[in-house]
FIKEVO-485063 format. One line per 2 residues: their letters; for each residue y, z, x of C-alpha. Coordinates in nm, 3 decimals, padded with zeros to 5 digits. Each point is the difference from the previous one (the first is absolute). Last residue first. Example, Ala and Ser with C-alpha at 12.3 -4.5 7.8 and 13.67 -1.06 7.14 Angstrom:
2
sa) -00.106 00.714 01.367 ~ -00.344 00.066 -00.137
//
This chain:
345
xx) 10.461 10.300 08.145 ~ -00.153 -00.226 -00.147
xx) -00.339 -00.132 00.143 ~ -00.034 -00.346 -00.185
xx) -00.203 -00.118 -00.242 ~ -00.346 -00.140 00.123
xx) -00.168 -00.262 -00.133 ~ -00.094 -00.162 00.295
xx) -00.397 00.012 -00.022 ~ -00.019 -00.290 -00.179
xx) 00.371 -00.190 -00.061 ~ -00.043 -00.322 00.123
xx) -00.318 -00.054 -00.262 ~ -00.283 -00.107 00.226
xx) -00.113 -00.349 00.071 ~ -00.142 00.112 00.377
xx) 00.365 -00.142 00.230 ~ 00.199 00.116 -00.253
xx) -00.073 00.376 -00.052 ~ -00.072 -00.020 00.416
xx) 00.392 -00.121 00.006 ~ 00.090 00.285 -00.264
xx) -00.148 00.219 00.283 ~ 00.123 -00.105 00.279
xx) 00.356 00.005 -00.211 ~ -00.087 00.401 -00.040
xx) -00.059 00.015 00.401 ~ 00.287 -00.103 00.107
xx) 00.357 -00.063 -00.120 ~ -00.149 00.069 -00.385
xx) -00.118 00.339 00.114 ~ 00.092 00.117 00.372
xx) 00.414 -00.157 -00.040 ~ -00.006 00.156 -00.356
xx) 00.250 -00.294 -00.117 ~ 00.379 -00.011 -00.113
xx) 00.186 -00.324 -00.048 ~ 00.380 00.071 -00.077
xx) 00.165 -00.368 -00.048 ~ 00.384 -00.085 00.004
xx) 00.140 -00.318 -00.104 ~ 00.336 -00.126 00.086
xx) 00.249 -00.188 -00.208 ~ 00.283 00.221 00.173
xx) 00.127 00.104 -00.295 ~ -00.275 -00.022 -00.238
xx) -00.202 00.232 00.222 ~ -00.352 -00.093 -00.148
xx) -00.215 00.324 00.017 ~ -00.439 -00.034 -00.036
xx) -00.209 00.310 00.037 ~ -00.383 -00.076 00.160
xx) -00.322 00.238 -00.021 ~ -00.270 -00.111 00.218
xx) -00.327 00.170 -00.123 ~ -00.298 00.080 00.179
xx) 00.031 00.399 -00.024 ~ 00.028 00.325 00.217
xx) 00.364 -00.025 -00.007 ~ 00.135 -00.219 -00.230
xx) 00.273 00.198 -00.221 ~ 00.091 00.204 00.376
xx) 00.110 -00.300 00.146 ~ 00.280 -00.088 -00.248
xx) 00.061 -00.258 -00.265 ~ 00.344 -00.092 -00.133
xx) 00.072 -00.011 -00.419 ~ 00.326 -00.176 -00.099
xx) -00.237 -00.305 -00.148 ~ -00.326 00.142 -00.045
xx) -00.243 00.009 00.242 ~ -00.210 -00.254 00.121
xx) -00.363 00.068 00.080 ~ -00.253 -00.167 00.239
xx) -00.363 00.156 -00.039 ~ -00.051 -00.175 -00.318
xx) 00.028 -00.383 00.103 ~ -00.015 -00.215 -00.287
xx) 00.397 00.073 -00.076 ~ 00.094 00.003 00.337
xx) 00.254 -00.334 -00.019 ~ 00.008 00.012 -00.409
xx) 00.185 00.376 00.112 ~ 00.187 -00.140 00.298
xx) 00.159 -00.256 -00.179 ~ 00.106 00.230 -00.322
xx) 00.172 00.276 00.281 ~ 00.206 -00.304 00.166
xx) 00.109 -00.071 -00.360 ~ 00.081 00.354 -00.069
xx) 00.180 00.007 00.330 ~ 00.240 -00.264 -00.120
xx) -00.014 -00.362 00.168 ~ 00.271 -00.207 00.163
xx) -00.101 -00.244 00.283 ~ -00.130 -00.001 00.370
xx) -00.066 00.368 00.036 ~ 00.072 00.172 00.353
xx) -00.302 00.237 00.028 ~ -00.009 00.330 00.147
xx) -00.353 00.191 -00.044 ~ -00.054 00.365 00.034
xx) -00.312 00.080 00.138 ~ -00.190 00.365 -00.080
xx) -00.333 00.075 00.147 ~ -00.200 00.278 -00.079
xx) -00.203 00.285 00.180 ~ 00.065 00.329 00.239
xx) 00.377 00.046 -00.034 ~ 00.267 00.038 00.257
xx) 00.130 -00.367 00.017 ~ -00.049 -00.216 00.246
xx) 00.213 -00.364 -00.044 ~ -00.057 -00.356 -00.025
xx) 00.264 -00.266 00.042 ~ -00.071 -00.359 -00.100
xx) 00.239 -00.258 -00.009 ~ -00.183 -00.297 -00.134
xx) -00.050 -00.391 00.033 ~ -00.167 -00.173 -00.302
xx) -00.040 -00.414 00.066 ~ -00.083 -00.140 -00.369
xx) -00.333 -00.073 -00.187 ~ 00.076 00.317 -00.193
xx) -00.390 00.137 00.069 ~ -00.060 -00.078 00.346
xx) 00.307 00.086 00.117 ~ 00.003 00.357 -00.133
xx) -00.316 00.000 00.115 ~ 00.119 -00.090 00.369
xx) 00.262 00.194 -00.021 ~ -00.164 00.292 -00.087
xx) -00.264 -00.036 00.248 ~ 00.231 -00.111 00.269
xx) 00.241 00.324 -00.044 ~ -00.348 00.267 00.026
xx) -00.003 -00.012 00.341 ~ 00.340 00.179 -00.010
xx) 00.224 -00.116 00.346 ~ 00.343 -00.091 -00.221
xx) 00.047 00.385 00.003 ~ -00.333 00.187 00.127
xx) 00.143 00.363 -00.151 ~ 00.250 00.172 -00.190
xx) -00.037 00.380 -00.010 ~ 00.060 00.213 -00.294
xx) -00.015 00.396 00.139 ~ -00.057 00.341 -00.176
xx) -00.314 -00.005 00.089 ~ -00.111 -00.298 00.267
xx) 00.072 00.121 00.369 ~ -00.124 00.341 -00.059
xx) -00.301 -00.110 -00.212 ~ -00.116 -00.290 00.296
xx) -00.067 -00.267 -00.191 ~ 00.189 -00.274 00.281
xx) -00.120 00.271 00.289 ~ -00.346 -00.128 -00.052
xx) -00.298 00.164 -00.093 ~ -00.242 -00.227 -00.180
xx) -00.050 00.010 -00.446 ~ 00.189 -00.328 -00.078
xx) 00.397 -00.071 00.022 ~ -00.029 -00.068 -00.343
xx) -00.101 00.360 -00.071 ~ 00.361 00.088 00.113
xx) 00.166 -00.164 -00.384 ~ 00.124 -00.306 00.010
xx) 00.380 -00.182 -00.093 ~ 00.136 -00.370 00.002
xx) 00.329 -00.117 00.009 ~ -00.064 -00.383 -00.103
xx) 00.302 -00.257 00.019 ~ -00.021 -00.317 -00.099
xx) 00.246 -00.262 00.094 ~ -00.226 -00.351 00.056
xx) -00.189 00.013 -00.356 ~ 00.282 -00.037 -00.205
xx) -00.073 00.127 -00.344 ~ -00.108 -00.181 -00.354
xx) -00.311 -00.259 00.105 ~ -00.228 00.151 -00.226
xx) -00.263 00.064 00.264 ~ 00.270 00.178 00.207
xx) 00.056 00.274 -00.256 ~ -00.314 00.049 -00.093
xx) -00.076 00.020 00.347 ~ 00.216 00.280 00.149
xx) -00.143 00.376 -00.102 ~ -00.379 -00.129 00.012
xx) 00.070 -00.142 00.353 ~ 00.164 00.320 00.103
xx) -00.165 00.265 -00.127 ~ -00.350 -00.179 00.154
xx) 00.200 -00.154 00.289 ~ 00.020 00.390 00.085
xx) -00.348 00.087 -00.048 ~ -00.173 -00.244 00.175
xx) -00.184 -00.221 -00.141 ~ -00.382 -00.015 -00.037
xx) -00.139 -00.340 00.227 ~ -00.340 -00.047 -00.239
xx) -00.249 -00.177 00.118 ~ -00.299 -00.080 -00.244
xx) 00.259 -00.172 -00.268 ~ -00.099 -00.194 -00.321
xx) 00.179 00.285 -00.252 ~ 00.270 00.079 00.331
xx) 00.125 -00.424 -00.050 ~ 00.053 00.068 -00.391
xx) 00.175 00.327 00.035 ~ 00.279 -00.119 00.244
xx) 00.266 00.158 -00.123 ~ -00.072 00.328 -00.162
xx) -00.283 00.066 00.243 ~ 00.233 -00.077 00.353
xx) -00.339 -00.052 00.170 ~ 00.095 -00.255 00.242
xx) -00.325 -00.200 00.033 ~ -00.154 00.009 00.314
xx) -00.225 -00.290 00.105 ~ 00.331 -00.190 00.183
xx) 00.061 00.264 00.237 ~ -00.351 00.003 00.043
xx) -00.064 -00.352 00.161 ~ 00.384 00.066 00.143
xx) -00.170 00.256 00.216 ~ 00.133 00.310 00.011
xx) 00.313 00.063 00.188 ~ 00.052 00.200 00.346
xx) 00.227 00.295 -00.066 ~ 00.359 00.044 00.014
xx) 00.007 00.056 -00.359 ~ 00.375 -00.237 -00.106
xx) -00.047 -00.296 00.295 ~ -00.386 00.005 -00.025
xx) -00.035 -00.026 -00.345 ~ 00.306 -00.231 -00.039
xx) -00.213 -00.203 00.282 ~ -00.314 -00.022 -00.156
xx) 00.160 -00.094 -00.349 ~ -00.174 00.083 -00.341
xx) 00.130 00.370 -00.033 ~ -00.236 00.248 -00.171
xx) -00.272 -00.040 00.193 ~ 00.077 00.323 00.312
xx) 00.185 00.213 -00.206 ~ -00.214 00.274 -00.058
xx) -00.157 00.037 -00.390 ~ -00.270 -00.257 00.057
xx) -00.243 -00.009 -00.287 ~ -00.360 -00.197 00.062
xx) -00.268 -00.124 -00.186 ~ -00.345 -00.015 00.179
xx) -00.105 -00.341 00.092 ~ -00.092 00.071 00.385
xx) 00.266 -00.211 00.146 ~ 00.229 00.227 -00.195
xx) -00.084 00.286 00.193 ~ 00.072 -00.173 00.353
xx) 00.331 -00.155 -00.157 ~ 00.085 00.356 -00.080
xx) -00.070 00.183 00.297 ~ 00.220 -00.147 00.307
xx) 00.317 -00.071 -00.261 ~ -00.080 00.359 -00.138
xx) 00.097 00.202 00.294 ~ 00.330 -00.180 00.106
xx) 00.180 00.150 -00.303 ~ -00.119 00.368 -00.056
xx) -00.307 00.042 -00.197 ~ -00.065 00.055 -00.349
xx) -00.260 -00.322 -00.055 ~ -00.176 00.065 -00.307
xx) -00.346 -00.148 -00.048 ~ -00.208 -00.105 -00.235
xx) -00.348 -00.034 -00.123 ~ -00.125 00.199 00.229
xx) -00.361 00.120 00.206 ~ -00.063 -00.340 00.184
xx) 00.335 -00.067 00.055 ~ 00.129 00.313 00.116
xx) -00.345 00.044 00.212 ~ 00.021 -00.404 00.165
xx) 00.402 00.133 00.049 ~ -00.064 00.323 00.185
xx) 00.324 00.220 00.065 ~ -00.094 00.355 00.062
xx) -00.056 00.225 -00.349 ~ 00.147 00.318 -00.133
xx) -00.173 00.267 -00.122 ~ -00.109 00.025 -00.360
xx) 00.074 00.224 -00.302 ~ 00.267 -00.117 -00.186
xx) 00.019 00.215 -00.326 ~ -00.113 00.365 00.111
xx) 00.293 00.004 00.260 ~ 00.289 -00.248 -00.047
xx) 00.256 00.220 00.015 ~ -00.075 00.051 00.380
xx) 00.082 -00.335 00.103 ~ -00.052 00.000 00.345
xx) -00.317 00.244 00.028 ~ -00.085 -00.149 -00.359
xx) -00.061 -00.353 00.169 ~ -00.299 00.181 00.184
xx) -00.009 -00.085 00.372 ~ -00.235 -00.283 00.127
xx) 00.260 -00.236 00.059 ~ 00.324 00.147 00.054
xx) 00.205 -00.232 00.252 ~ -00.207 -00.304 -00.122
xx) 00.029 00.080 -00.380 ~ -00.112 -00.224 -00.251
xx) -00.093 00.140 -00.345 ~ -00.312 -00.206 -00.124
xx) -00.045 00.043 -00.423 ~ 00.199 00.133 -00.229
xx) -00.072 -00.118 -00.330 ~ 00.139 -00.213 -00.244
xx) -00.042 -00.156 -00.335 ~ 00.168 00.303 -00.165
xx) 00.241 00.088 00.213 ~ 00.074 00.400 00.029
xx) -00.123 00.021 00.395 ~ 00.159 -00.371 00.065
xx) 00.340 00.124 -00.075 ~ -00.023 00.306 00.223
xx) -00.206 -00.197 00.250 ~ 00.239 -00.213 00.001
xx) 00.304 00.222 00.052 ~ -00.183 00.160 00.322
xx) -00.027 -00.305 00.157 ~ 00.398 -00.101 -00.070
xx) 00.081 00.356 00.145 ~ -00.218 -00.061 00.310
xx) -00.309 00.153 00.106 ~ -00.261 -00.303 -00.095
xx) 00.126 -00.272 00.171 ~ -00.256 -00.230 -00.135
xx) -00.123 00.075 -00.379 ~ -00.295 -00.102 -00.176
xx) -00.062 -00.074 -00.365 ~ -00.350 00.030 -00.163
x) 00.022 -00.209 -00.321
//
């Protein structure tokens, strides 16, 4: 299947065509560039001369549609709610990896993005494509809403928990960390090198798009109102995600026990691993792969749970879960073309 990509000079564009490049029922096909249309995709991304050899292409939807069999959205929120519904109109499959589908209400779009919503026509189309979760709905999908990454961590992190009914789902607490690449590939004084090494910021607090998608999974999923704190931070590294989970728990149970829940919880689902109990997961274990590893502690004394969810924020936060979505979406095994083991160190 030939496999086009919108937005083709950012960092989630370029992970794609990584992944897609090795796949084997991919190819690369269209790479959508308005700013550098017509120039050579090596003259941005020089390691990828002799294997991607092909400029980039303006932004025609007849030509994507008529020449793909899907396509990758990798723009910046806004961008995609004005192409998608036009490409999916045409009956080619489509992966969003911006924002712009992945929350169901026109106004909570609106109030968090400070854009114009889609229309609720194709709010409704998109399917949330949380893979481990909602595996059944992606396998019948055409419209795929890919989350982001840090309701990925987070959501995988928190709802075994919830779903069993065993923590308070009013008090938690998520301190949340990302590498600079999350910040995308533009100039801007946030990514700045002087301003980030050697320096932990905190950012957005209580203002993160990303709260309302994690709530509203989180929601979703327990069948219970889930209100978070959620405080993300910079941190002077290129990828991964780290969150660190706070829950109040509403009865007694061991860490072993919460360990044996999360285990049958994931057990189907390959690229989610839990480590063993006393055992904590750190960015570096998952970078360059789709896995979310996840280290359980139970704080008998204050009957509180904590949960370390780490994530390569470009891999399974982006472009790797587009991937295990397309796996889905054409009858594939989740796992082709995602094998990879991480890069450690």
């Amino acid at each position: 299947m030939r496999a086009a990509i919108i937005g083709g000079t950012g960092y989630g564009a370029i992970e794609l065509i990584r992944l897609i490049n090795k796949h084997p029922h991919l190819e690369v096909g269209c790479v959508v560039s308005n700013s550098q249309a017509g120039n050579d995709i090596s003259e941005s991304y020089p390691h990828l001369t002799e294997i991607i050899n092909q400029p980039f292409e303006k932004y025609d939807a007849d030509r994507l549609a008529k020449e793909n069999d899907i396509v990758f959205l990798a723009t910046p929120s806004g961008v995609s709610s004005k192409m998608a519904p036009e490409l999916v109109d045409k009956g080619i499959k489509v992966i969003d990896l911006s924002g712009d589908f992945r929350l169901r209400s026109q106004n909570e779009y609106e109030t968090w993005y400070k854009h114009s919503a889609p229309g609720e026509e194709y709010l409704s189309k998109a399917v949330y494509g949380l893979s481990e979760i909602y595996e059944e709905e992606i396998k019948r999908a055409t419209f795929i809403a890919n989350p982001g990454c840090y309701p990925t961590a987070t959501s995988l992190g928190l709802l075994p928990i919830l779903k069993a009914n065993l923590a308070d789902s009013k008090s938690i607490i998520v301190d949340a960390k990302s590498g600079v690449s999350g910040a995308g590939r533009g100039l801007s004084l946030t990514a700045h090198y002087a301003e980030i090494n050697e320096n932990v910021k905190a950012y957005k607090l209580g203002a993160h798009q990303h709260i309302p998608e994690i709530e509203q999974v989180l929601k979703d999923e327990s069948g219970r109102l889930v209100t978070i704190t959620f405080t993300t931070h910079l941190v002077p590294m290129t990828r991964g995600i780290m969150i660190t989970a706070y829950v109040n728990l509403l009865g007694k149970i061991s860490t072993s026990e919460v360990n044996a829940l999360y285990k049958q919880f994931y057990e189907n689902h390959p690229f989610v691993r839990i480590r063993p109990e006393g055992i904590y997961p750190s960015t570096k274990e998952v970078s360059g792969s789709n896995y979310c590893d996840i280290g359980l502690h139970v704080d008998q004394r204050t009957n509180r749970l904590t949960v370390i969810s780490v994530i390569d924020n470009l891999v399974k936060g982006a472009a790797g879960q587009a991937i295990q979505n397309a796996n889905l979406m054409n009858g594939w095994a989740v796992s082709t073309g995602l094998e990879d083991i991480s890069l450690y160190p």
